[in-house]
Backbone as JSON Lines, residues from 0, in Angstrom:
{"i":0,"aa":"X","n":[137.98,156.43,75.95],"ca":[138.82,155.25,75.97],"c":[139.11,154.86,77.41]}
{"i":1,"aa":"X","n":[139.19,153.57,77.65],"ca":[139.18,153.04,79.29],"c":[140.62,152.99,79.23]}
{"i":2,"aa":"X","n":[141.02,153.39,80.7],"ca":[142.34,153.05,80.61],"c":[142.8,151.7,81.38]}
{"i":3,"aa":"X","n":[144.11,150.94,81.34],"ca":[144.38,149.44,81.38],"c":[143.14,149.31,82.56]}
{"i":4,"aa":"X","n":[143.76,150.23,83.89],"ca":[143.2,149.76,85.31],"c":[141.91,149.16,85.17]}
{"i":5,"aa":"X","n":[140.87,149.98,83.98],"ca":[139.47,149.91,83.99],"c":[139.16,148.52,83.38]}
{"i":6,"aa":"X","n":[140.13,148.44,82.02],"ca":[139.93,147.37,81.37],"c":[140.51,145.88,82.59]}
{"i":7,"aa":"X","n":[141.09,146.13,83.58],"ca":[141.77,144.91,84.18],"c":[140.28,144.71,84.91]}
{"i":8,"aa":"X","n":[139.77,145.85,86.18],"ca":[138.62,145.94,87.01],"c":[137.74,145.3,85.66]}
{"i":9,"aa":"X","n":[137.21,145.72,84.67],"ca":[135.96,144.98,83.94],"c":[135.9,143.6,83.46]}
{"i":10,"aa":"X","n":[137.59,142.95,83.46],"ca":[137.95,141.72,83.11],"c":[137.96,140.37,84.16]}
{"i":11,"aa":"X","n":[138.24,141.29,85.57],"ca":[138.06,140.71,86.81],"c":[136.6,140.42,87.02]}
{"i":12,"aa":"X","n":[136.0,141.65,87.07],"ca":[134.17,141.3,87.15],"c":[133.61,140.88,86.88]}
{"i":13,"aa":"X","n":[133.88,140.53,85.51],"ca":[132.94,139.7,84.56],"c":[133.87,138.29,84.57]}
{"i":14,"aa":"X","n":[134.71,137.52,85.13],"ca":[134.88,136.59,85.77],"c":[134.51,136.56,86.87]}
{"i":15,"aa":"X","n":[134.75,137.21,87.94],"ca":[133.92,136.73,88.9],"c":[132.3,136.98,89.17]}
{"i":16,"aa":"X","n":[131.85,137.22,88.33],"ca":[130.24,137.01,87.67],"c":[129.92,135.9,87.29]}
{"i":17,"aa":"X","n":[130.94,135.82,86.62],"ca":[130.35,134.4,85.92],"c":[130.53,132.96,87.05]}
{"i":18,"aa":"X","n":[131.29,133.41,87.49],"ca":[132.19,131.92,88.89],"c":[131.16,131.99,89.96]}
{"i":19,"aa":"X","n":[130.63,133.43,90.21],"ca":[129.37,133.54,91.32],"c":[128.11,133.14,90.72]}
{"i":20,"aa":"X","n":[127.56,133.38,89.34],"ca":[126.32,133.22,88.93],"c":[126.31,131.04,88.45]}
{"i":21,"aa":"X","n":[127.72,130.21,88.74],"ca":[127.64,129.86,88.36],"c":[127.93,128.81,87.09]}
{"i":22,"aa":"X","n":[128.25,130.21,85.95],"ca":[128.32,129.78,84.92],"c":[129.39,129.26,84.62]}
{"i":23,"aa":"X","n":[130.41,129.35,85.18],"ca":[131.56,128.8,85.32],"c":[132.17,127.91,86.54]}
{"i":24,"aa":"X","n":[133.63,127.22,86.74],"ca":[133.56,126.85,87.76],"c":[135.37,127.26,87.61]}
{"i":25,"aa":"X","n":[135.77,126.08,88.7],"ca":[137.52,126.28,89.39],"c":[137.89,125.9,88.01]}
{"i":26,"aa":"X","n":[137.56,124.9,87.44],"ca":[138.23,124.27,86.31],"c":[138.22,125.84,85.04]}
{"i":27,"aa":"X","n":[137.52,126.46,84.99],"ca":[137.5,127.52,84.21],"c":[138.9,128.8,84.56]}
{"i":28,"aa":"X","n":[138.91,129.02,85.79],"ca":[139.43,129.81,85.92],"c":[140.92,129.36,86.01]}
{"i":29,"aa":"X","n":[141.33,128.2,86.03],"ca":[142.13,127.41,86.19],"c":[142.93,127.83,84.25]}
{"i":30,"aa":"X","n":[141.87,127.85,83.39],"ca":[142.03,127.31,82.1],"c":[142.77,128.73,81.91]}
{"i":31,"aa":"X","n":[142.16,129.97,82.47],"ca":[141.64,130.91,82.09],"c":[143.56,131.5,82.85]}
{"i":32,"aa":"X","n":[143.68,131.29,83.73],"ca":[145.29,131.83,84.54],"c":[146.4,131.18,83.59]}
{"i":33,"aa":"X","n":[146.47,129.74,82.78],"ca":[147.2,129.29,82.39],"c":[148.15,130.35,81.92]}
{"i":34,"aa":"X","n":[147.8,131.38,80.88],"ca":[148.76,131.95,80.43],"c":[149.39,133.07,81.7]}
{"i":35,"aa":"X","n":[148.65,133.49,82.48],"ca":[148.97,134.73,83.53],"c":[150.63,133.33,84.77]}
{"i":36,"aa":"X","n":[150.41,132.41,84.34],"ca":[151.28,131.41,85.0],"c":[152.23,130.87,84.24]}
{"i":37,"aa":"X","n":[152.38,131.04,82.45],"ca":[153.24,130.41,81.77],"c":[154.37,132.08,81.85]}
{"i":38,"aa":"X","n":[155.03,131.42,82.99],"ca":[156.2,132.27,83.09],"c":[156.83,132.64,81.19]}
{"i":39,"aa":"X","n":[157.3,132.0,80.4],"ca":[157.8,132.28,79.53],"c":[156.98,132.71,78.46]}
{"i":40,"aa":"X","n":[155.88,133.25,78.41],"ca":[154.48,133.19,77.6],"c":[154.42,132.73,76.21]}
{"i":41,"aa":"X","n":[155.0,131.09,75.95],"ca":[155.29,130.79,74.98],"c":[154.42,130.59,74.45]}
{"i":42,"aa":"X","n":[152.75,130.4,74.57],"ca":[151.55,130.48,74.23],"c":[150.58,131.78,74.99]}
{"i":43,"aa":"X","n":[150.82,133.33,74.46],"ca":[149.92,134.47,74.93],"c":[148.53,134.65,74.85]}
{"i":44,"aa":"X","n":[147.93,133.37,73.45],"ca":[146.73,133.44,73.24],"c":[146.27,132.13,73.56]}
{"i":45,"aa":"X","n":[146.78,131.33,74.55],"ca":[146.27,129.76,74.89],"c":[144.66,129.95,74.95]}
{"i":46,"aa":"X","n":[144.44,130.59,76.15],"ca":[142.93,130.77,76.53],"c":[141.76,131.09,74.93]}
{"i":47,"aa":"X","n":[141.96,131.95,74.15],"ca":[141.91,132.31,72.83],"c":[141.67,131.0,71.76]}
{"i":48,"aa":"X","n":[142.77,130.47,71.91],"ca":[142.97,129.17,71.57],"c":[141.84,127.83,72.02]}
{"i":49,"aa":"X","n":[141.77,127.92,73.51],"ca":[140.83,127.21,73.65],"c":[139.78,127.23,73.73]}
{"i":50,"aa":"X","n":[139.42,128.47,73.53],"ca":[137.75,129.14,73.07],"c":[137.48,128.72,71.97]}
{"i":51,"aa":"X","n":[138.17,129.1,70.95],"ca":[137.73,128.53,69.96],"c":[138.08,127.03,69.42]}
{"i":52,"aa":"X","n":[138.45,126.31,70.06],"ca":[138.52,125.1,70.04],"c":[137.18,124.33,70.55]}
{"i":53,"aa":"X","n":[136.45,125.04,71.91],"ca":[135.31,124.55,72.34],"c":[134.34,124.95,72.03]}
{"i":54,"aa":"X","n":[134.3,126.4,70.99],"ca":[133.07,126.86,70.34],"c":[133.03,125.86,68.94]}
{"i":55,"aa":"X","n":[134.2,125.36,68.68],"ca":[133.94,124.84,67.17],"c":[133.28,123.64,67.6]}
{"i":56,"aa":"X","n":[133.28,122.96,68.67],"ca":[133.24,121.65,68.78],"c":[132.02,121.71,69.63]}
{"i":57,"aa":"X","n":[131.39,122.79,70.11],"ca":[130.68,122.97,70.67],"c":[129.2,123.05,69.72]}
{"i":58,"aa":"X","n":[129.31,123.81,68.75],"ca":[128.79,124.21,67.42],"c":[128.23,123.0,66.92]}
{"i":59,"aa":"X","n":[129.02,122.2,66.41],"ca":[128.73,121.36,65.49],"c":[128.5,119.98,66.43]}
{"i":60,"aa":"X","n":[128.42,119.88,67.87],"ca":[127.54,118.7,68.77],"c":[126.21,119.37,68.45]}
{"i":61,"aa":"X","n":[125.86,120.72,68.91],"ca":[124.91,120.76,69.34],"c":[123.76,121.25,67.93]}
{"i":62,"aa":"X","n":[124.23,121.41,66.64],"ca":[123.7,121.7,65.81],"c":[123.57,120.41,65.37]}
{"i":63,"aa":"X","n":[124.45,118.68,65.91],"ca":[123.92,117.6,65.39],"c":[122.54,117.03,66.08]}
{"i":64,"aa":"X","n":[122.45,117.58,67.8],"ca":[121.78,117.12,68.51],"c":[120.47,117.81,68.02]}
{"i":65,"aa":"X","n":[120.8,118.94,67.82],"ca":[119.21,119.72,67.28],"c":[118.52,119.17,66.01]}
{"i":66,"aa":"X","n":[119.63,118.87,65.31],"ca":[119.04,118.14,63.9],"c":[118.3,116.5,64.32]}
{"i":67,"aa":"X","n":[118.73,115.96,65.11],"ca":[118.43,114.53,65.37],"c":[116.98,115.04,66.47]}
{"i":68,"aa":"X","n":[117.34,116.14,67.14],"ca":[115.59,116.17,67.63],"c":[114.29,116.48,66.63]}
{"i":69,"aa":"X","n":[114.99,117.08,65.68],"ca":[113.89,118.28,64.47],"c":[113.14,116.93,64.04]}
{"i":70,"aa":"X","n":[113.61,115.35,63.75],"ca":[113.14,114.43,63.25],"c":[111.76,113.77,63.58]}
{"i":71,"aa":"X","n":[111.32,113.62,62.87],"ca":[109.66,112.8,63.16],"c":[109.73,112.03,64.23]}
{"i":72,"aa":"X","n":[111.19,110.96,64.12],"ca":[111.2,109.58,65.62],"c":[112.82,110.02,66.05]}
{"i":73,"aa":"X","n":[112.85,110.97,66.89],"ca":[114.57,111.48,67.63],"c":[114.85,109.97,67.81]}
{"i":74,"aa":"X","n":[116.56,109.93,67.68],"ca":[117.17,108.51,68.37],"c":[117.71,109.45,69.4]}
{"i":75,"aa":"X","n":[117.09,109.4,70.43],"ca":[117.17,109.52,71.89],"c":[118.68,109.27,72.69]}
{"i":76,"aa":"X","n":[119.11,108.24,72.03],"ca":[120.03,107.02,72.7],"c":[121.39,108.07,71.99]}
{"i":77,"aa":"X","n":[120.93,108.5,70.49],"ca":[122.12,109.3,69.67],"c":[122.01,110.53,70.02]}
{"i":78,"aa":"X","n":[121.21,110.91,70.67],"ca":[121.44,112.39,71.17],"c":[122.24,112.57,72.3]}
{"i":79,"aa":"X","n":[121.73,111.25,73.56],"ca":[122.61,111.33,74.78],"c":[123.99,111.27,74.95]}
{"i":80,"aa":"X","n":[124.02,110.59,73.03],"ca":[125.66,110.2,73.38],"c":[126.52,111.69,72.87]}
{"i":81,"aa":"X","n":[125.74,112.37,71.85],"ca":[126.15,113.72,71.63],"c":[126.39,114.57,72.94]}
{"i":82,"aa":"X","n":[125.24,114.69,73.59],"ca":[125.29,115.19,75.2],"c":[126.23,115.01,76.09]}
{"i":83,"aa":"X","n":[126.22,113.67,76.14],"ca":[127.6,112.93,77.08],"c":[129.14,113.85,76.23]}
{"i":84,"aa":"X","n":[129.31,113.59,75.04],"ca":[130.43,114.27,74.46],"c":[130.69,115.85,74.81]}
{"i":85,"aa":"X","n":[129.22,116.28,74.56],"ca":[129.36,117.77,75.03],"c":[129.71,118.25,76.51]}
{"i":86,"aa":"X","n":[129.12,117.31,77.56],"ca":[129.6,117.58,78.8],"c":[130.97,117.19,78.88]}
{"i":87,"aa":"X","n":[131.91,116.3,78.77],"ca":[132.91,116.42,78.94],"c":[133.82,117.53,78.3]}
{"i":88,"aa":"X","n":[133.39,118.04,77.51],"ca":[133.75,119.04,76.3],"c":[133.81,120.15,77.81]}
{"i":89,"aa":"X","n":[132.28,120.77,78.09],"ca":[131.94,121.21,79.04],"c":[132.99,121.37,80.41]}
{"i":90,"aa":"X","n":[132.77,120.13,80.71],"ca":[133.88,119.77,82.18],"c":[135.5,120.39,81.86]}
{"i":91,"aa":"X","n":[135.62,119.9,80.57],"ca":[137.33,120.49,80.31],"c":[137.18,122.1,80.6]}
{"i":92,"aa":"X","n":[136.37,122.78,79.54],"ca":[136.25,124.11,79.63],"c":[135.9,124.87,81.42]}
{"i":93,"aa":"X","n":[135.45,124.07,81.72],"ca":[135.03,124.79,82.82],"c":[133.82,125.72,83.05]}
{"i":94,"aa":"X","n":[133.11,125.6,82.17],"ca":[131.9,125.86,82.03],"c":[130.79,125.21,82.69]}
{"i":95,"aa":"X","n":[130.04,125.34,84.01],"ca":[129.5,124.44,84.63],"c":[128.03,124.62,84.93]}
{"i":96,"aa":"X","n":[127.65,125.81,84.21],"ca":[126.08,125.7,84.03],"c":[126.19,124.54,82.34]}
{"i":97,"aa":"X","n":[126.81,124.89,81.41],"ca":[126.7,123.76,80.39],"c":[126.62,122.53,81.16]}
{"i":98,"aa":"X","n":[127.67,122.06,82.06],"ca":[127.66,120.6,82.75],"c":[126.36,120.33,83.46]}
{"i":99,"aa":"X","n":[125.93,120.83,83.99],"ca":[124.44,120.93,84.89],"c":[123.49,121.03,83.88]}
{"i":100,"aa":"X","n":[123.49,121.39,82.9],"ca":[122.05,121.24,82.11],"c":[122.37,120.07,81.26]}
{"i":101,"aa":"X","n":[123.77,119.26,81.08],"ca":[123.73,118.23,80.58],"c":[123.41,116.95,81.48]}
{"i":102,"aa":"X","n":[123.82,117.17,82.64],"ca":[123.33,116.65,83.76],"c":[121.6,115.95,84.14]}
{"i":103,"aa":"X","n":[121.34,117.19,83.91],"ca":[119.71,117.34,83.97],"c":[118.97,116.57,83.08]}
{"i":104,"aa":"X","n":[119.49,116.75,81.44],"ca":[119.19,116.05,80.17],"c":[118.97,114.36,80.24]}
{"i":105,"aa":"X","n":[120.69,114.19,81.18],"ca":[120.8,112.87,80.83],"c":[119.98,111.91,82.23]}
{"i":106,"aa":"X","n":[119.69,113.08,83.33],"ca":[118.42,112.58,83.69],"c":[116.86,112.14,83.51]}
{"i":107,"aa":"X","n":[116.78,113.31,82.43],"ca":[115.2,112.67,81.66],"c":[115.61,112.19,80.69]}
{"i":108,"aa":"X","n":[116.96,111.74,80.1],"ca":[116.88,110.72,79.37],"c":[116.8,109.2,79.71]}
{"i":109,"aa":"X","n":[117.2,109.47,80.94],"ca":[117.74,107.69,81.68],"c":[116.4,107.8,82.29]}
{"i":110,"aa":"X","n":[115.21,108.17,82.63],"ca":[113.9,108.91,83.04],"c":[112.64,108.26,81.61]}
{"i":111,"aa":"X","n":[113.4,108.22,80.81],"ca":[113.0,108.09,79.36],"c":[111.52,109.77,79.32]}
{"i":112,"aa":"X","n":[111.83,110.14,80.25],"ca":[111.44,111.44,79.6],"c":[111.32,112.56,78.82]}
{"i":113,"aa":"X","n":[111.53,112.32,77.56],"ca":[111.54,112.63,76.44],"c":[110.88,114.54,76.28]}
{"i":114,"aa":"X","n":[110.2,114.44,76.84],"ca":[109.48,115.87,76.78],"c":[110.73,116.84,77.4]}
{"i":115,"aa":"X","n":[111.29,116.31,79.06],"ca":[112.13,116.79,79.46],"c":[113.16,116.92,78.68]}
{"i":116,"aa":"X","n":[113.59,116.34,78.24],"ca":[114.96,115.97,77.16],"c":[115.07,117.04,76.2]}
{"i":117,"aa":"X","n":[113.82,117.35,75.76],"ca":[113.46,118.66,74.63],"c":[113.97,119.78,75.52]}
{"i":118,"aa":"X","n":[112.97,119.49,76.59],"ca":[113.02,121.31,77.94],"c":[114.54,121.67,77.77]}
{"i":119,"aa":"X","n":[115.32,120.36,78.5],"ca":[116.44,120.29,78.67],"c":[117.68,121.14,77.48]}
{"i":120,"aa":"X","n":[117.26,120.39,76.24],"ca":[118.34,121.05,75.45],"c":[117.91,122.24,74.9]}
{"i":121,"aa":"X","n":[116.81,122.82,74.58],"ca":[116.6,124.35,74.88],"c":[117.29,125.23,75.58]}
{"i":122,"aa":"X","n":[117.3,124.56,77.2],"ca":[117.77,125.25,78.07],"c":[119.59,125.29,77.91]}
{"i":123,"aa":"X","n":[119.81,123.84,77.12],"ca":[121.11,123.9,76.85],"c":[122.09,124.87,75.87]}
{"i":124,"aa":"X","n":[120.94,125.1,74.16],"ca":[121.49,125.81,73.92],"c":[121.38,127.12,74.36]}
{"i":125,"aa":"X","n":[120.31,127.37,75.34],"ca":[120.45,129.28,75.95],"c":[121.28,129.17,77.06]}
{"i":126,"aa":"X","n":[122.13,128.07,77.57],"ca":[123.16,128.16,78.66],"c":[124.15,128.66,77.43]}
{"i":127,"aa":"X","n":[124.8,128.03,76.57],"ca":[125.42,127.84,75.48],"c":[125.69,129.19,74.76]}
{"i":128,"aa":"X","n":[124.37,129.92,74.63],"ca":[124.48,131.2,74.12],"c":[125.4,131.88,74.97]}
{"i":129,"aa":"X","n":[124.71,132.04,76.35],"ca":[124.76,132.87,77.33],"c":[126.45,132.93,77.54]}
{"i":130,"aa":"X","n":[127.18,131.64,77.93],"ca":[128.53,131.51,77.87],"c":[129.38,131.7,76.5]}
{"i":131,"aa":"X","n":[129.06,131.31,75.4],"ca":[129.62,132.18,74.05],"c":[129.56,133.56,74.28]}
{"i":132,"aa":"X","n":[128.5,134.58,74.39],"ca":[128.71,135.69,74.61],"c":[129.3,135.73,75.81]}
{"i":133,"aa":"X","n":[129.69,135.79,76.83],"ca":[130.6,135.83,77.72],"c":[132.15,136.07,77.58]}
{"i":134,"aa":"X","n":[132.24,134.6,76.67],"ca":[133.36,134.56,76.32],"c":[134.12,135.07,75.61]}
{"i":135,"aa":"X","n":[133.24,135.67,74.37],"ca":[133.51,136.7,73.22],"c":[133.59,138.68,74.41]}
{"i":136,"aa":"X","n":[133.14,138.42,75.38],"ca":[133.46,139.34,75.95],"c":[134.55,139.58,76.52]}
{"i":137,"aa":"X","n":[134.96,138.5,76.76],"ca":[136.29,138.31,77.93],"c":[137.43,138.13,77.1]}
{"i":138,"aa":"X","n":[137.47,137.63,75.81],"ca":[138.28,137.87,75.08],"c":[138.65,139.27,74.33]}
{"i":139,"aa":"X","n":[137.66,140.02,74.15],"ca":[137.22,141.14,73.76],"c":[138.55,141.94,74.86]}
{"i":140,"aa":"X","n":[138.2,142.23,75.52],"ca":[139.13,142.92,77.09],"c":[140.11,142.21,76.58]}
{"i":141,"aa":"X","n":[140.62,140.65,76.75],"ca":[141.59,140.44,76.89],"c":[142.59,140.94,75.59]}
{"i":142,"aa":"X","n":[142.13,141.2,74.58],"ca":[143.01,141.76,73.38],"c":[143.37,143.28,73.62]}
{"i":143,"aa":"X","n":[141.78,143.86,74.23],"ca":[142.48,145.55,74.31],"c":[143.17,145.59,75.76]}
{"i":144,"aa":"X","n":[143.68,144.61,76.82],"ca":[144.52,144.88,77.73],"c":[145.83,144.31,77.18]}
{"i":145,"aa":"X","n":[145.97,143.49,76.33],"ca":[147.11,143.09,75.77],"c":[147.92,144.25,74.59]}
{"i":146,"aa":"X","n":[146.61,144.8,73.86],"ca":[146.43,145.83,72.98],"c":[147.87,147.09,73.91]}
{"i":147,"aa":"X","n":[147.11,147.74,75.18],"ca":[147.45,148.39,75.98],"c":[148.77,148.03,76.73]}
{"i":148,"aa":"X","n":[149.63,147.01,76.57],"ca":[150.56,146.53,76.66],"c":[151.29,146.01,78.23]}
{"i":149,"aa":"X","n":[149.36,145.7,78.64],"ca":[149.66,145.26,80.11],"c":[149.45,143.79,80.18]}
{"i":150,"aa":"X","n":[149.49,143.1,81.3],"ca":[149.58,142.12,81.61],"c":[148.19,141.41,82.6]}
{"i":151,"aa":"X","n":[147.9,140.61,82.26],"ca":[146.47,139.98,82.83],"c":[146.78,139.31,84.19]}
{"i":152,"aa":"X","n":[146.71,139.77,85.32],"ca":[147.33,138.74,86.34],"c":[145.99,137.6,86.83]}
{"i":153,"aa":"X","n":[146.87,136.79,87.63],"ca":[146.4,135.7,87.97],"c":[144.88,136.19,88.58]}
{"i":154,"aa":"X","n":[143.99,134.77,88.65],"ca":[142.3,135.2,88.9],"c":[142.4,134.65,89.84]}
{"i":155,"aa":"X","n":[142.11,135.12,90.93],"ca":[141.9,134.29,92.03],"c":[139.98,134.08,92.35]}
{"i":156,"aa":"X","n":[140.01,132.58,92.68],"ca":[138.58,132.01,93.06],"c":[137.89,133.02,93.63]}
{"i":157,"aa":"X","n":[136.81,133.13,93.05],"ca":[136.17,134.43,93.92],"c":[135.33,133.38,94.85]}
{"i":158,"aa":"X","n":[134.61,134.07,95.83],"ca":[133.69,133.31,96.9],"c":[131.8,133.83,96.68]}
{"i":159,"aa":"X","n":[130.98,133.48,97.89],"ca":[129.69,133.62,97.63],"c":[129.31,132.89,96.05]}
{"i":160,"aa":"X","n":[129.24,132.4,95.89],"ca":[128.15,132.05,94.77],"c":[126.38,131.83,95.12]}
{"i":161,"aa":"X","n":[126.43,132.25,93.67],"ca":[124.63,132.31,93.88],"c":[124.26,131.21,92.85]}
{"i":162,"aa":"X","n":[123.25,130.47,93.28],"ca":[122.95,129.19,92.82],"c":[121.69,129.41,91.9]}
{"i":163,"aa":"X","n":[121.99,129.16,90.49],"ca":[121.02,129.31,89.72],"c":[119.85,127.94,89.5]}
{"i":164,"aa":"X","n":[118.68,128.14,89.91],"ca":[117.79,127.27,89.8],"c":[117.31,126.65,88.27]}
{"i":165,"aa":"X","n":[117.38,125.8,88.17],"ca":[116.35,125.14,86.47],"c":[116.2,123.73,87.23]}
{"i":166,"aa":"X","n":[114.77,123.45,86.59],"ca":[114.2,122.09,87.12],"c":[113.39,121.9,85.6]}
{"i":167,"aa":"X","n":[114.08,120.83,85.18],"ca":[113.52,120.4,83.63],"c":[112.11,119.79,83.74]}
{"i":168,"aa":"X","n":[111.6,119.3,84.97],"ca":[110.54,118.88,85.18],"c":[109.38,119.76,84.83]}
């Protein structure tokens, strides 16, 4: 059994993994301190809360966008606007490899590159994966440090980031 210290060190790391690789950004960690800052912790599971608020909504964009590609003639125009929804979805969460591969998308869409557009949301839902499991990790810790009857302190911005390359081209 890990004790709190270990569980705090593995909860720290794997945020600032994710903020260095990327996959996240300020707006994340921002989302992510809310409760370590609600002096009165009148919401303990906010972050919790908004996970699954952006997995549900996350889910059912991108299982519409996949269905509208599976089609003989994709409406292109109805996928971008799914996309567009999901990046802001994205931007709130703080998730910013999702924002960058929607980015990319709605470049070979305005590109009318269509082939790209496919590359693109592939790559979207394995960003997508990659940050769901993440998140199911970080929540994971965050129940057995709460479990353990400690307290999650504030995240501070980590530095160095490493810049992950994808070129839909």
């Amino acid at each position: 059994m890990e004790t709190v210290e270990e569980l705090l060190k593995r909860h720290a790391d794997l945020v600032n993994y994710m903020y260095r690789e990327e996959i996240v950004d300020s707006q994340f960690i921002t989302v992510l301190n809310m409760r370590a800052l609600d002096e009165n912790l009148e919401n303990p599971d906010f972050f919790g809360m908004m996970v699954a608020v952006f997995r549900e909504a996350s889910d059912a964009k991108l299982e519409t966008a996949a269905s509208e590609l599976q089609k003989e003639d994709p409406n292109y125009e109805r996928i971008d606007r799914i996309i567009e929804d999901f990046r802001e979805t994205s931007i709130c969460m703080g998730t910013h490899g999702l924002v960058s591969t929607c980015n990319s998308f709605k470049t070979c869409y305005e590109a009318k590159n269509f082939e790209g557009c496919v590359r693109c949301f592939k790559r979207l839902e394995d960003e997508y994966l990659l940050i769901k499991s993440r998140l199911e990790t970080l929540l994971q810790l965050e129940h057995q440090i709460d479990a353990a009857g400690a307290i999650i302190p504030v995240i501070e911005l980590p530095t160095n980031k490493v810049k992950r390359p994808f070129n839909p081209k």
